[in-house]
N, C-alpha and C positions, 0 to 999 in steps of 0.2 A: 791701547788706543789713546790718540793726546787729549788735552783738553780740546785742542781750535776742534778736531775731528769729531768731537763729540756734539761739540758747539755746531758745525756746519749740518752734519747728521741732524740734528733736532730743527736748525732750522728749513732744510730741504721737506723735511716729513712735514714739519707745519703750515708749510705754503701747500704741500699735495691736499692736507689733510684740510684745510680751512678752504678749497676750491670744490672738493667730493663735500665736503659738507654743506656748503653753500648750494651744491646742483642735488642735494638730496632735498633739503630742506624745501627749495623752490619745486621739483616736481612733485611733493605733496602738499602743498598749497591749493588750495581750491578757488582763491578771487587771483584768476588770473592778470587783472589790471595791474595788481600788486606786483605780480610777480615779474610782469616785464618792466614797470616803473624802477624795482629794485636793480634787478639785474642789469635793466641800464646803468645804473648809476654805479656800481660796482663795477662794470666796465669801463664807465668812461673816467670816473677817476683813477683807475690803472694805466688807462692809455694815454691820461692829459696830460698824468706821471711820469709816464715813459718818455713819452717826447720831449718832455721837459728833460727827463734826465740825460736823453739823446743829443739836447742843444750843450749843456752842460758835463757834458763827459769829457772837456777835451785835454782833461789831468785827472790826477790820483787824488787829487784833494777837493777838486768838483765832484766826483763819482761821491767818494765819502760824504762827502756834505749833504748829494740828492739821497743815498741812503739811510743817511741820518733823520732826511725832513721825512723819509718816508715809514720809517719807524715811529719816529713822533706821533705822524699825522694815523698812522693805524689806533695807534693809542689813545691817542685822539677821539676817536669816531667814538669811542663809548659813552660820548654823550647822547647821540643818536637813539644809541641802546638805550637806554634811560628813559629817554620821551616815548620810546615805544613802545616798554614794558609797561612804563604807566598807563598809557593808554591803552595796552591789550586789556589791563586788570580794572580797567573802568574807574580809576584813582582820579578824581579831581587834584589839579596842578594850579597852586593860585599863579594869578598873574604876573602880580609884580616876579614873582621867583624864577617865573617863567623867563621874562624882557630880561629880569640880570644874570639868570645862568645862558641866557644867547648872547648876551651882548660879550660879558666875560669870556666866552668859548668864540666868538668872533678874534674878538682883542688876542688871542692866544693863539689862533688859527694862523693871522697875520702874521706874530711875530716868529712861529716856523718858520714859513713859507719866507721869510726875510733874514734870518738871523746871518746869514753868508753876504747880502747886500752893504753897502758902505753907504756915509747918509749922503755922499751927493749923490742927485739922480743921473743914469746915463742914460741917454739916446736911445728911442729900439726899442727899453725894457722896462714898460708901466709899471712892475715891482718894483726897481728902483727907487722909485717915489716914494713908496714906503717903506726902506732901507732905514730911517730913522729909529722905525719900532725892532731890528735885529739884533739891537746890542740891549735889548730890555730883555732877551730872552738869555741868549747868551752874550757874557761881556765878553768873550776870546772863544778862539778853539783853535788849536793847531794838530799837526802830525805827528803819530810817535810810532815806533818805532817796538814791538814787543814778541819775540820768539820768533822772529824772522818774519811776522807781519803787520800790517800796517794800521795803524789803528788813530780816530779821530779822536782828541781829548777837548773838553770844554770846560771855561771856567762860568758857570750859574750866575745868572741873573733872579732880580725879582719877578721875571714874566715866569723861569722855568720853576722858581716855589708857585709861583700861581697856577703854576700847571698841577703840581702836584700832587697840591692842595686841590684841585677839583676831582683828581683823582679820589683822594682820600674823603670827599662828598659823595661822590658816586657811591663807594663803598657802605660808607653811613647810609645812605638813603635806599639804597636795595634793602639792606640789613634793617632800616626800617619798614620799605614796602613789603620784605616776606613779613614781618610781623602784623603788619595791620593785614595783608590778604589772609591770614590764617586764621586772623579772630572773627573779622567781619565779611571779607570777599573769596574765600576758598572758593575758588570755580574746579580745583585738580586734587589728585589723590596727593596726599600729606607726602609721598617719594616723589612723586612725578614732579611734586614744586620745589621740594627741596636743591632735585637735582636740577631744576631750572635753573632757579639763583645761583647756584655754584658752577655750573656754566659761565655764568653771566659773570662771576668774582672772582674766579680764579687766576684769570691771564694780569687783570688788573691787580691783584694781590702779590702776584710773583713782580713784578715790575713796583711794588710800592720795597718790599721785602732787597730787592735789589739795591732801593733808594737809601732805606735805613742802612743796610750792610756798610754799604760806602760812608755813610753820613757817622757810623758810631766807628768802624775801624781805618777809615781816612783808604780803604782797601777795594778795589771791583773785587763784586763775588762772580763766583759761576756766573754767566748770564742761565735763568732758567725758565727768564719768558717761552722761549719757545717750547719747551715741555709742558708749561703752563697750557696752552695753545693746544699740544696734541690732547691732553687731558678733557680740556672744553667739547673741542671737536668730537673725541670718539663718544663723550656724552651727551653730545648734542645729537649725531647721528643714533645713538640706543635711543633716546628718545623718539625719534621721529621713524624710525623703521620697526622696534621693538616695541615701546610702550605706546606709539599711534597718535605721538602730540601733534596733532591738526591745530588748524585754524575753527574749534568747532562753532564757533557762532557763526563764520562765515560756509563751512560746511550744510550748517543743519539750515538757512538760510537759505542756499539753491537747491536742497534736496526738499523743504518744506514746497517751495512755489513748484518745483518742477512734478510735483506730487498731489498737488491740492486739487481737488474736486475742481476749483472753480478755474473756469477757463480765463489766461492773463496774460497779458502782452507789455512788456515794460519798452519805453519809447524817451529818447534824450530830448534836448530842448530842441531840435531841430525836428523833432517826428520822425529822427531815425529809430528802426527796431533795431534794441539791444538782445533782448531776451524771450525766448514765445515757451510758454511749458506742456505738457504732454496734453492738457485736457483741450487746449486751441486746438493742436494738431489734429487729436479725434475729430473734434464738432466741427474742422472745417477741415475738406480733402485736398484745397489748392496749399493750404498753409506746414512749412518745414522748414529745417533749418538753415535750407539756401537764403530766406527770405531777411537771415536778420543783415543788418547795413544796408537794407533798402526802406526807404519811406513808406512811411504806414499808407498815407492817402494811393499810393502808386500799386499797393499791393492789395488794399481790402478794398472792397467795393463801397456804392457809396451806402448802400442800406443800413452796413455796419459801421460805417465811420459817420455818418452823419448824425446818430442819438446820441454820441460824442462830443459832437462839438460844442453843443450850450454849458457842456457840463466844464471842458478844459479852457474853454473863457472867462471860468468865476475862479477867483480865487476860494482858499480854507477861511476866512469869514465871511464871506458870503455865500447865498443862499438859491441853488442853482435852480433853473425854472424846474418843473415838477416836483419840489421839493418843498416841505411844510415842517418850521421846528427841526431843521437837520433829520427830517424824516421821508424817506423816498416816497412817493405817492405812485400805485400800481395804473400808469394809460395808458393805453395805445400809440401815444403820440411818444414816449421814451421809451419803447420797448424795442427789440431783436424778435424775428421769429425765425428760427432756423428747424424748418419740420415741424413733428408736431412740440417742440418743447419751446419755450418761452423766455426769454434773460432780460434783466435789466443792466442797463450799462451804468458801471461804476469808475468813477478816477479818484486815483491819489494820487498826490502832487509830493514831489521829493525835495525837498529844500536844501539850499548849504548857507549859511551867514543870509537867511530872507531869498536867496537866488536861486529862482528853478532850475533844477539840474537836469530830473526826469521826470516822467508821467507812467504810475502800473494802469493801467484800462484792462477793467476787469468786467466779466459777466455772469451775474450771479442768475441761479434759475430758478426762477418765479411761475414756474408751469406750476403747481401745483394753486399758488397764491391765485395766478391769472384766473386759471381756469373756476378755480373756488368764487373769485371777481362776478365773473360772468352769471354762474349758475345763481349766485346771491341775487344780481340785479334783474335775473328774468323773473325770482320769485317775488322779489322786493317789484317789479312790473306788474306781476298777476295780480297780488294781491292789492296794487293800487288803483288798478282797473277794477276788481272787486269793490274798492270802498267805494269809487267814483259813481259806480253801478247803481252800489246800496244810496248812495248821496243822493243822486237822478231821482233814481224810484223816492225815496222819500219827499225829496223837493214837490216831484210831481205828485207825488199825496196829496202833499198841503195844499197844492196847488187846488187839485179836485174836490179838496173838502169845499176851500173859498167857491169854485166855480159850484159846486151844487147848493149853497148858504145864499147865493145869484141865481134864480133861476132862471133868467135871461138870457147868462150867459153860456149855455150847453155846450160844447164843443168849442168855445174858443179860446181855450188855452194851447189846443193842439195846433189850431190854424195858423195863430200868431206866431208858434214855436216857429211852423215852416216860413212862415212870411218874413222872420227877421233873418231867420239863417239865407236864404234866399236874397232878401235883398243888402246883406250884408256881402256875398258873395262878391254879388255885381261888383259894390261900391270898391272890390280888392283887385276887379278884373280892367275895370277905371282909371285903377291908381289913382282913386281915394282915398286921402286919409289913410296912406301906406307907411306911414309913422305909429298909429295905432292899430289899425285893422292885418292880423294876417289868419293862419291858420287855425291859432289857436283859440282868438278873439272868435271867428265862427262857430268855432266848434262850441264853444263855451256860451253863446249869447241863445243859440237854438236850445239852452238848456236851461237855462235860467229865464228865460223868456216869459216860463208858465207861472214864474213867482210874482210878475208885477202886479196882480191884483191880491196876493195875500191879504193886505189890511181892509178889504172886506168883510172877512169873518169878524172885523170890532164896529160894523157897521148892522144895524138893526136889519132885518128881513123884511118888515116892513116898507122901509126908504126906501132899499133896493128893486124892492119888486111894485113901488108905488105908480099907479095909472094916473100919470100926470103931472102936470109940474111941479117942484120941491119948494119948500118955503127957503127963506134965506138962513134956517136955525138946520134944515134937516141938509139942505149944499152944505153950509161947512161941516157934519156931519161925515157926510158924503166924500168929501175931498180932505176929512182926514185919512182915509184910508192908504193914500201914500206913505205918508210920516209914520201910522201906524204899524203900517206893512214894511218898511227899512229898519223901523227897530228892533221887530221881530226878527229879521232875517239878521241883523247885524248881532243879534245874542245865540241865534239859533247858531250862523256859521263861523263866529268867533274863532271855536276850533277847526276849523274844517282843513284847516294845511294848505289851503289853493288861494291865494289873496288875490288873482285875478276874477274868479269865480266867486266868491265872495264879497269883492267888491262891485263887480256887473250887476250881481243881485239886489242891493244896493242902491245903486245910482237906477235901475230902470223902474225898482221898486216908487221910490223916490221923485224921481223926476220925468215919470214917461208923460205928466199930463203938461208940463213947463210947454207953452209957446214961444215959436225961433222971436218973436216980435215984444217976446217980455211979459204980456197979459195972461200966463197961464199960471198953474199955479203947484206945488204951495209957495213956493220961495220969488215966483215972477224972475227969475234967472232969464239969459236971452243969448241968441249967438250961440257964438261957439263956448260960450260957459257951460251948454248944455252938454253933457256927457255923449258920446256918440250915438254910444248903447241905447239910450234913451232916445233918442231924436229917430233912431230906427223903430223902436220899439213903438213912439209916439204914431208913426205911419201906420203899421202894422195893427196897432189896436184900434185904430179909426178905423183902418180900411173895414177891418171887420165888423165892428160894431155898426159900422152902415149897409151892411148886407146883412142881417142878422136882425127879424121884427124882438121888437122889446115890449115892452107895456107901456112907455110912452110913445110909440111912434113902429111903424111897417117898415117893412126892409126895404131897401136901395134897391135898385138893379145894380149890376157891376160897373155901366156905361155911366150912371150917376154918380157913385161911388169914383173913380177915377177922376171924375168930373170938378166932383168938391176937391177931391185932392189935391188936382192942378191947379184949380181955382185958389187953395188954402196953400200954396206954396209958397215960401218967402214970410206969411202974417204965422199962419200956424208950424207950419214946415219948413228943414232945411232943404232948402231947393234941391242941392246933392244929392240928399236922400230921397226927393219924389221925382229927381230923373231914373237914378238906380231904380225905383219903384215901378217907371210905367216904359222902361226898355226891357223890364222880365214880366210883360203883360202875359205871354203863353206859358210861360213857367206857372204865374197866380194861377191863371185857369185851369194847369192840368193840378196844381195841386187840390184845390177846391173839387175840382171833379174827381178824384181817387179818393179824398177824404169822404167825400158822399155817397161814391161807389163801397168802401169798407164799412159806412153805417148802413147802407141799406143791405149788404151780406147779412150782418149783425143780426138785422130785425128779417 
């Protein structure tokens, strides 16, 4: 067999063998993106080739020429290879070496693609124009003439040592990447990489070994690129069918998500679904794989896309609502409930150079968390309703010890409790003082109501239960009992956890004897300085202490009673609060009559 036969042989096998390699290598890929982005581009620079070569065929020495640039430019591509391999092995590429091994591979790109142009430009044909950089690559080529075939010869420029020479980098710098990935980045078994690299250096090796042959004996050798080639290929295919060279970070990557517990839906910067993995499918029975390249809002309802949305509005430095210290907080208001289990919605945002690219929305399940939530807050309930219980009853201890230390006052701590809740009521059903007063202000004022005479117990039993008017030494005496009675309660309830309830106790302690008109006492405060609480309270302990004989004076009737009130409306009272007071006239009465009716069961 002749040499050229040998030579065509090897080249025919290397083009089958480099096309079967190329559609092996892609159907075991697993980021199918990659694999059509590649294969495009493999394609269409064969066919921009072709038809270029197609306009350019119309002699022996155009054909030769397009065959020429397209040997080159195959050669070429292994800078390609280079940035890829780096970037498979996670090798940082500085910059600068970066901008001048592209620019350089630019600059040498062009002057293939021109080396047959002449430097004026012709009409028609934009390469042309850069016909100048041709003769940098090569300064001549003509046709010769060798065994009855026809063969291109060129005399070398300085573009084609520059080519060379990048060849003879590439080689260096592989031969350096295997060394650093074996000391510090081994990701592959010590064969599996070897034979990587020498894939990667042999066709470029044979083609250097070509250059020296000619360069030391002035002689073409063999051409043995193309065996080079078959060499590459059939170990490029044992690799990939035999020893199983995946993509495996991009493998174990859609086998981890399509596998993970937690249910996730990857979505582009548009809201299109890219990707949904098996745990969506289960938890939800409309969602499959028809669904992806449609829009999320169009396909999930809004229950589940709306916990979403506060979340894919914030960016990764800030801080999404239900969210404390980058720490998710378990509500109601950010949750999913699908049956009886529970999820909270999560996003992560996919960035490229700062630019969103995708969104994962994921749901993590928090059924056990919630549920643990719940049962905590009913105990953490009970037992606050316990303390609040114990609080009451004790309050009203103290409360009873003061009213029995008064014995005047029998019973009126209970009546005034109902008379303040009561006309407290009113003044919310008015829309009074709907700024201060609502549910909880009632609730809390009927309870603390029995503390406003505590600072009796620092008042003599004597004064209190004195038949007759008081000297002006034994009143101020007397009318400490306010002051005395807020400090106690302000040391007693210090702790108590409730500063509503603490503070009511307080101010009615305090200020129930203050007059709306300024003359009451201790502080003569007036108006609406007067706490609310108090000005109700102030009502409520009149009314009663006028129906109720004492040692200085017989009881009221109620029609009397009522009477002063009205009368004292405006000087002693906020008017508000003695209309509230004489619109629940039938309410006082039935209270005072069940209150009388349960003491005389008693006795």
């Amino acid at each position: 067999m002749s040499l050229f036969a040998l030579e065509n042989f090897a080249s025919n096998i290397a083009v089958l063998l480099s096309i079967a390699c190329f559609a092996v290598v892609a159907s075991h890929r697993e980021a199918k993106d990659y694999e059509i982005s590649l294969s495009f581009s493999f394609f269409a620079i064969l066919t921009s080739l072709g038809y270029l070569g197609h306009l350019q065929s119309a002699a022996i020495q155009t054909a030769l020429v397009f065959t020429t640039k397209i040997k080159y430019i195959g050669l070429f591509m292994q800078f390609i290879v280079f940035f890829m391999v780096y970037g498979y092995f996670k090798v940082k590429i500085p910059k600068w070496f970066f901008i001048s091994y592209m620019s350089v591979s630019l600059l040498i790109l062009v002057m293939i693609l021109n080396f047959n142009f002449k430097s004026i430009p012709m009409p028609g044909n934009p390469m042309s124009w850069l016909g100048f950089t041709g003769r940098w690559f090569f300064k001549n080529y003509y046709i010769q003439m060798r065994r009855g075939l026809v063969f291109l010869r060129t005399q070398n420029n300085w573009g084609y040592c520059l080519f060379v020479a990048t060849m003879i980098l590439y080689v260096a710098l592989l031969a350096y990447l295997y060394i650093h990935v074996i000391l510090h980045k081994r990701i592959l078994k010590l064969r599996d990489l070897t034979m990587l690299f020498m894939t990667l250096l042999i066709p470029t090796i044979c083609f250097l070994y070509e250059r020296a042959f000619l360069l030391t004996t002035g002689q073409e050798s063999v051409p043995i690129v193309p065996w080079g080639i078959i060499i590459s290929d059939c170990m490029s295919i044992y690799l990939v069918v035999y020893r199983r060279f995946y993509n495996v970070n991009s493998m174990a990557s859609d086998t981890f998500f399509d596998r993970m517990e937690t249910p996730a839906i990857v979505v582009n910067d548009t809201f299109r679904i890219t990707n949904i993995n098996t745990a969506v499918q289960e938890l939800f029975s409309f969602v499959n794989k028809d669904i992806i390249g449609q829009r999320a809002m169009a396909v999930f309802p809004d229950y589940l896309i709306r916990p979403f949305e506060p979340l894919i509005s914030f960016g990764d430095e800030l801080t999404p609502p239900g969210q404390k210290n980058g720490k998710s907080l378990i509500s109601d208001d950010n949750l999913i409930f699908v049956g009886a289990r529970t999820f909270q919605p999560k996003v992560r945002r996919i960035l490229n150079k700062n630019q969103l690219i995708a969104l994962v929305l994921s749901l993590d399940d928090v059924t056990l968390l919630h549920n643990y939530k719940i049962t905590l807050e009913d105990d953490v309930s009970k037992k606050t309703d316990q303390i609040r219980k114990m609080r009451d009853q004790m309050a009203f201890s103290l409360a009873y010890l003061a009213e029995h230390h008064d014995l005047s006052s029998k019973g009126h701590l209970t009546r005034t409790a109902y008379y303040t809740e009561a006309i407290a009521r009113e003044l919310l059903r008015e829309g009074m003082y709907n700024d201060i007063i609502d549910e909880s202000f009632i609730h809390t004022i009927s309870r603390v109501a029995p503390l406003h005479d505590i600072g009796k117990v620092y008042v003599d039993e004597k004064i209190l239960n004195k038949n007759g008017p008081l000297t002006p030494g034994e009143r101020l005496l007397m009318e400490s009992h306010t002051v005395k009675g807020a400090d106690f309660l302000d040391t007693a309830l210090k702790d108590c956890g409730d500063s509503l309830y603490s503070g009511m106790a307080h101010d009615i302690a305090l200020y129930h004897h203050e007059w709306w008109n300024g003359s009451g006492y201790p502080t003569r405060i007036s108006g609406t300085k007067i706490p609310v609480s108090s000005r109700i309270m102030a009502v409520a302990d009149v009314f009663d202490a006028l129906l109720s004989e004492r040692p200085y004076k017989k009881a009221f009737s109620m029609t009397e009673a009522y009477d002063i009130i009205h009368y004292q409306s405006g000087t002693h009272f906020d008017p508000a609060v003695v209309t509230a007071f004489e619109a629940i006239t039938p309410e006082i009465k039935a209270i005072i009559e069940n209150i009388a009716s349960k003491n005389a069961t008693k006795h």
